[in-house]
TORSE-48029 format. One line per field, with one value per residue (C-alpha): residue number from 1; residue in one letter; x, y, z. Coordinates in Angstrom, 3 decimals. Example, Ala and Ser with C-alpha at 12.3 -4.5 7.8 and 13.67 -1.06 7.14 Angstrom:
REM residues 2
nr = c(1; 2) .
rest = c(A; S) .
X = c(12.300; 13.670) .
Y = c(-4.500; -1.060) .
Z = c(7.800; 7.140) .
REM end
This chain:
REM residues 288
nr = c(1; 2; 3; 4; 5; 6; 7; 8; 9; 10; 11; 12; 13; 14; 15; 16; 17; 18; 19; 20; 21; 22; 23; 24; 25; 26; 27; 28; 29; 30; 31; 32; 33; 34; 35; 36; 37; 38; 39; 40; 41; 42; 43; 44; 45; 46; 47; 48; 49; 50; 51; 52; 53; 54; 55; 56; 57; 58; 59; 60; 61; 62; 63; 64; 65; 66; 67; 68; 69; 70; 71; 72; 73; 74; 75; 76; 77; 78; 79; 80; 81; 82; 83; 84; 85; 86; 87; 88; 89; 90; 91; 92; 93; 94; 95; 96; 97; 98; 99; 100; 101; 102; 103; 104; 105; 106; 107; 108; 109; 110; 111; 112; 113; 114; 115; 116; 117; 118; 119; 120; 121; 122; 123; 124; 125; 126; 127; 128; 129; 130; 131; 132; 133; 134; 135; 136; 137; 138; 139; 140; 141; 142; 143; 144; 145; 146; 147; 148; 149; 150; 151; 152; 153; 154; 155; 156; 157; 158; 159; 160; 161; 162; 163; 164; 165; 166; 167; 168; 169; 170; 171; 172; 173; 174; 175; 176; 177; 178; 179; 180; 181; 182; 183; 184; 185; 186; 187; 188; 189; 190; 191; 192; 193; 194; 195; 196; 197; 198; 199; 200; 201; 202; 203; 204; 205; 206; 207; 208; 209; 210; 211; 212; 213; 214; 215; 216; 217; 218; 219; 220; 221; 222; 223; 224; 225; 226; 227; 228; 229; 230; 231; 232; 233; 234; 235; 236; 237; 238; 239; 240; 241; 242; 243; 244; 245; 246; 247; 248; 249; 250; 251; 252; 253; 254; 255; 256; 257; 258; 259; 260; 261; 262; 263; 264; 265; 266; 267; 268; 269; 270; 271; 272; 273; 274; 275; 276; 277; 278; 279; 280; 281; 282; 283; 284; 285; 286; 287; 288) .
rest = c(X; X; X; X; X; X; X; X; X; X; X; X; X; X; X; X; X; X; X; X; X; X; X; X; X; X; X; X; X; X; X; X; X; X; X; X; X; X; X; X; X; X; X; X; X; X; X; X; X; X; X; X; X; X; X; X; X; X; X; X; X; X; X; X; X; X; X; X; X; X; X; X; X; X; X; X; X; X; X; X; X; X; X; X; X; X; X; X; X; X; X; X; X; X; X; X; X; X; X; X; X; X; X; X; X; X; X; X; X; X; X; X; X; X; X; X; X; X; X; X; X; X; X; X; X; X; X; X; X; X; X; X; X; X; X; X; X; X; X; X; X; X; X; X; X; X; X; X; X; X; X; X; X; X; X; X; X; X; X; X; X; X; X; X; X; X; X; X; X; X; X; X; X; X; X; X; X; X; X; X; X; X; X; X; X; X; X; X; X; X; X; X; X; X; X; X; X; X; X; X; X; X; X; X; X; X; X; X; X; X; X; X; X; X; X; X; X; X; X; X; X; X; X; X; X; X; X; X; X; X; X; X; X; X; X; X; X; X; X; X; X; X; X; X; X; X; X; X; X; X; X; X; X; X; X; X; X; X; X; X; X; X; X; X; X; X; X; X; X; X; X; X; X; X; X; X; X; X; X; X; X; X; X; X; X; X; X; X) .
X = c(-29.980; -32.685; -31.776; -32.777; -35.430; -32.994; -36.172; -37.579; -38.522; -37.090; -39.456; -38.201; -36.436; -38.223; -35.021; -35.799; -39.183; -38.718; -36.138; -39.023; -41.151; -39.070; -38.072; -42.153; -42.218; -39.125; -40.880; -44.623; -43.303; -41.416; -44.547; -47.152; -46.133; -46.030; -49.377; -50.574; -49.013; -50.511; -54.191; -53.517; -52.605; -55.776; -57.860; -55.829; -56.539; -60.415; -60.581; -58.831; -61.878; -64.598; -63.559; -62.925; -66.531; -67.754; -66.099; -67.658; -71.043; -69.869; -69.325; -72.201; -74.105; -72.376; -73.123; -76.722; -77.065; -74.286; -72.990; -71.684; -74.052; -74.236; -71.949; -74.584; -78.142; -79.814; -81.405; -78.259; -74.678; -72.653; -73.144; -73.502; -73.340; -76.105; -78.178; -80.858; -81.499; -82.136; -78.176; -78.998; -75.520; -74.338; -74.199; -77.650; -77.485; -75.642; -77.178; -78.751; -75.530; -74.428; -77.412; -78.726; -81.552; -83.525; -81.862; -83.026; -85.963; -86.387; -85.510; -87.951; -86.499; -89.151; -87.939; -84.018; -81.310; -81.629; -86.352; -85.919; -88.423; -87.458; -84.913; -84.056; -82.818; -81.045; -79.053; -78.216; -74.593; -73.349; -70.775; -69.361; -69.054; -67.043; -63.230; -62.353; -59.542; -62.132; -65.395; -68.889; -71.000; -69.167; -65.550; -65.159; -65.711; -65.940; -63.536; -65.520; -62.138; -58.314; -58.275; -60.466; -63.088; -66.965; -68.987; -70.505; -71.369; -68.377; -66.047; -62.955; -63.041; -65.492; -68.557; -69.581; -73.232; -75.630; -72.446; -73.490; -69.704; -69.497; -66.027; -65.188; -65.302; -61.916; -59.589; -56.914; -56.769; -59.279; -56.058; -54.751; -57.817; -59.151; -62.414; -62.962; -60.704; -61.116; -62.264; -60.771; -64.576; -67.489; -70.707; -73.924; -73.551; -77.121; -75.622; -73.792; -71.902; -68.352; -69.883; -69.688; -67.029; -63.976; -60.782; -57.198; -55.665; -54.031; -54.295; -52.538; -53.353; -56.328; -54.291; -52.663; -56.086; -58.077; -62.216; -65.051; -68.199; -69.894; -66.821; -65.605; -61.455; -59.497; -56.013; -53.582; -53.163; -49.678; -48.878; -49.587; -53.338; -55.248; -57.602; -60.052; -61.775; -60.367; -62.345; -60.914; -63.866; -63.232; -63.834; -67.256; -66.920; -70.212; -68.729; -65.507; -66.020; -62.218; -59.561; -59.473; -57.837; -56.999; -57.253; -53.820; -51.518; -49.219; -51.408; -54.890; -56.680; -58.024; -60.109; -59.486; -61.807; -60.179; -61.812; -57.898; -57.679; -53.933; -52.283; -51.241; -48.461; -49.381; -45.858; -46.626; -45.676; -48.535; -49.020; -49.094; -51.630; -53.712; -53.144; -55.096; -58.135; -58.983; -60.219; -59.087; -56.303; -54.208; -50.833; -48.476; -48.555; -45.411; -45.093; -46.805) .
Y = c(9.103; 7.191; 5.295; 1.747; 0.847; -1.614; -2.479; -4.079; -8.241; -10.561; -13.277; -17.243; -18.590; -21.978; -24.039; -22.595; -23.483; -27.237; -27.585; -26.454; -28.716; -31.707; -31.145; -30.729; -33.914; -35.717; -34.738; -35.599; -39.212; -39.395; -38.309; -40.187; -43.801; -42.523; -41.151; -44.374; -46.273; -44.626; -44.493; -48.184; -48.292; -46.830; -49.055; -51.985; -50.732; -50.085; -53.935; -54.962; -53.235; -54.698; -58.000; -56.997; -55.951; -59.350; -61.467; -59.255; -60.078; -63.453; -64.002; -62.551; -64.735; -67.535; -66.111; -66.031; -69.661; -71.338; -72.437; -70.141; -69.881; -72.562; -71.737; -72.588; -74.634; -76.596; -80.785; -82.134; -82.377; -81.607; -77.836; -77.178; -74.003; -74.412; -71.533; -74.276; -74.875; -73.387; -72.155; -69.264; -67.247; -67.578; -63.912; -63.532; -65.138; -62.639; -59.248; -58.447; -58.020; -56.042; -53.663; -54.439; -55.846; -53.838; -56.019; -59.089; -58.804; -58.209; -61.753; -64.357; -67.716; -69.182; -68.716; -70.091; -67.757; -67.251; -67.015; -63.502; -61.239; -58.052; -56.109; -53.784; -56.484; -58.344; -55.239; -53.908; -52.991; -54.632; -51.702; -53.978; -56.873; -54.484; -54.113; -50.681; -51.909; -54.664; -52.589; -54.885; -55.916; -58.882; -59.123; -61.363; -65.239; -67.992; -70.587; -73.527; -76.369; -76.266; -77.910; -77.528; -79.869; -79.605; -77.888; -80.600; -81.283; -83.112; -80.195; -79.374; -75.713; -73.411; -73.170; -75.281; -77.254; -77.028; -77.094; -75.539; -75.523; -74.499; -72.596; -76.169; -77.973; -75.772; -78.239; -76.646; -73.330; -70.499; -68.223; -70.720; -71.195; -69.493; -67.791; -65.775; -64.220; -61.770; -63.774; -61.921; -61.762; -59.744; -61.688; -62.016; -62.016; -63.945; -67.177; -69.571; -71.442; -69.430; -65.984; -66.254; -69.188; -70.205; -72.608; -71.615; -74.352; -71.758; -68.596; -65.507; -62.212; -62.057; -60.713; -64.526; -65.624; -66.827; -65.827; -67.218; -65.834; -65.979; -64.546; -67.285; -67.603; -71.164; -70.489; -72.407; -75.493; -77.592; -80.355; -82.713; -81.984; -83.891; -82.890; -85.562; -87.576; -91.214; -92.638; -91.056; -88.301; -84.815; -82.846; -80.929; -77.139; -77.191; -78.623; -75.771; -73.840; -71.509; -70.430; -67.461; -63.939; -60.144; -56.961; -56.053; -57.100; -58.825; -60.572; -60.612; -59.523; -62.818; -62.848; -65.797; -67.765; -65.715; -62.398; -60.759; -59.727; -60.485; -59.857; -63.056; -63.111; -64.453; -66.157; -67.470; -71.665; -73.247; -75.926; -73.770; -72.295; -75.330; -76.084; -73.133; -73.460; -76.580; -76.289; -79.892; -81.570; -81.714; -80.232; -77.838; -74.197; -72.390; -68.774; -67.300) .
Z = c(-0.758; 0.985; 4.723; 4.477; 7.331; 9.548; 11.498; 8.429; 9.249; 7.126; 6.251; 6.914; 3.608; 2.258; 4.168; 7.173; 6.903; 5.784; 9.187; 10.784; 9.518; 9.766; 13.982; 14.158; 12.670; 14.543; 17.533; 16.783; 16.179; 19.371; 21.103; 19.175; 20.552; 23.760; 23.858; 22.030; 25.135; 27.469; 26.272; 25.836; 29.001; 30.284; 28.198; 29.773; 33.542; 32.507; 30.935; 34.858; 36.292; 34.361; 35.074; 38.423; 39.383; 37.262; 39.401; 42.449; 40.505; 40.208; 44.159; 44.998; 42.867; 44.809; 48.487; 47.262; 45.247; 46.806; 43.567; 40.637; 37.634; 34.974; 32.269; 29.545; 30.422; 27.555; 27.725; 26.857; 25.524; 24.154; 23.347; 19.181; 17.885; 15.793; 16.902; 18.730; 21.699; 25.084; 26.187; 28.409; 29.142; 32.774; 31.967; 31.998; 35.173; 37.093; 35.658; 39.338; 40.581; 37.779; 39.306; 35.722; 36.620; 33.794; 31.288; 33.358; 34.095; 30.281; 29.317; 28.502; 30.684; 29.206; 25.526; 24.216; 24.033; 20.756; 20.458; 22.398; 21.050; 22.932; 20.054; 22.601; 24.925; 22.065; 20.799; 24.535; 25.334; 28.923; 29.701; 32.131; 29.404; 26.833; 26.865; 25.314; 23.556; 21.452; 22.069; 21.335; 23.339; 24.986; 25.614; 28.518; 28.534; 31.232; 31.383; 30.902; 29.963; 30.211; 26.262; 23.484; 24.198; 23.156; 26.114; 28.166; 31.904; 32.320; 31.445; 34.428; 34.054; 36.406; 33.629; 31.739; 30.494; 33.577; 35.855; 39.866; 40.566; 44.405; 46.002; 47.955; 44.529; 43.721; 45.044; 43.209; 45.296; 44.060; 43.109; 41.054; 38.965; 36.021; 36.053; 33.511; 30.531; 27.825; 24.590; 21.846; 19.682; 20.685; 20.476; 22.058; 26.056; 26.108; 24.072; 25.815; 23.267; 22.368; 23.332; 26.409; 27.503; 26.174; 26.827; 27.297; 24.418; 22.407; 24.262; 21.912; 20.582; 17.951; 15.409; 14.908; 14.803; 12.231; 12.149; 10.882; 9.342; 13.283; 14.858; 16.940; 16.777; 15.829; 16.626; 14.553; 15.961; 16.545; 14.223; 16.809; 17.328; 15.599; 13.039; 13.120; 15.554; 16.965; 13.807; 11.627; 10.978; 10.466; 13.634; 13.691; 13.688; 15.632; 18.359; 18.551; 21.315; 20.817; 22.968; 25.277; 23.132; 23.696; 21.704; 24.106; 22.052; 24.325; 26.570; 27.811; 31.407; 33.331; 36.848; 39.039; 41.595; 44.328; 42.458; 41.758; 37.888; 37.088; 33.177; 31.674; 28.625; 25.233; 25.386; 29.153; 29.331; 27.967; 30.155; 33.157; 31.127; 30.930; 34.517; 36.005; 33.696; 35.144; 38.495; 40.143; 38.643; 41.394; 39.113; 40.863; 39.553; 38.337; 37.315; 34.298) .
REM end
């Protein structure tokens, strides 16, 4: 009678393989959120830099003016986004010290913001200008008010309408006052309207946002904001300029005067909030 072969493999039964399956799968989503945090994480510490060498740009700019840039430069206020007039970024300002001075000398001074005939110029990427976690061409905005106001040359942030704010006029202390922030929207870093500068009245992740067709964000506002003007007419959406807003999730990369980048909460006090976006108001500053 025929020996069996004992060295014979025995192939794995179907249970065997679904346990199999299943730890594979117990362990890939252990290890998924992980590796999601940390290439977060690195996105996060590459949006730090980019604002960090902006507000390098932004000094330098300073040391060689003796004022930082104009937030926006047009006739007159206040700022409509109406897609007329001159309003000529403060980003366009600084590209020589973004060693991008390709792009700049490529713009037409002559010409509005929005009559530039150069496509290439209109559809360039500013790597320096995109967060990784957004992506666009523009992620970062100037703070140009503490509140949603229109954009004027009366505003109390650091950029504003045809504002040459100088270091000295920061009587608040350059580390306690806002620079620039991430602006939750990727738009055109040659407009200055809400492309390029932004308020902190209502600072919060995107994702509680609400869009419109051009991109720019209107985060719900409290009961107690009103909803028209002092005469009773309804406020003009030309004249919303939007609050600051991250792709983080819990909280959005800002550069102050001083040039340090420091990671502000979504659920930080608002009114400390408001305090360091406006440059001189005198208010003490808490913790955020």
């Amino acid at each position: 009678m025929p020996r069996a072969n004992s060295n014979s493999k025995r192939g794995f039964t179907a249970i065997e393989l679904m346990v199999v399956m299943a730890i594979i799968a117990i362990l890939i989503a252990l290890l998924l959120p992980a590796v999601q945090q940390a290439r977060e994480a690195a996105r996060r510490t590459q949006c730090n830099n980019n604002l960090l060498q902006i507000g390098i740009a932004m000094h330098a700019y300073h040391n060689f003016h003796q004022a930082f840039p104009p937030g926006t430069s047009d006739v007159q206020g206040p700022v409509r986004d109406d897609g007329k007039g001159y309003k000529m970024s403060w980003v366009a300002q600084i590209l020589p010290f973004l060693d991008e001075s390709n792009a700049y000398n490529r713009i037409d001074f002559t010409r509005s913001a929005y009559d530039q005939q150069d496509q290439d110029l209109i559809s360039y990427r500013l790597a320096t200008f995109s967060c990784p976690s957004s992506g666009g061409s523009s992620s970062y905005a100037g703070c140009y008010n503490d509140i949603e106001a229109p954009l004027d040359v009366n505003n109390d942030g650091m950029l504003f309408l045809n504002s040459s704010v100088r270091l000295r006029d920061v009587t608040d202390g350059q580390r306690h006052t806002l620079l620039l922030g991430e602006s939750g929207a990727s738009l055109s870093w040659l407009h200055g309207t809400g492309s390029t500068l932004r308020n902190m009245d209502g600072f919060s992740d995107p994702g509680s946002s609400n869009y419109d067709t051009s991109g720019r964000n209107y985060y719900e506002a409290p009961p107690e904001r009103p909803q028209t003007t002092e005469t009773g007419e309804p406020v003009d959406a030309d004249l919303i300029v939007g609050g600051f807003g991250s792709a983080h999730g819990s909280g959005g990369n800002f550069c102050f005067v001083d040039g340090t980048v420091r990671f502000i909460s979504s659920y930080a006090d608002q009114t400390v909030l408001l305090r360091i976006a406006n440059r001189h108001d005198g208010q003490l500053i808490g913790k955020f």
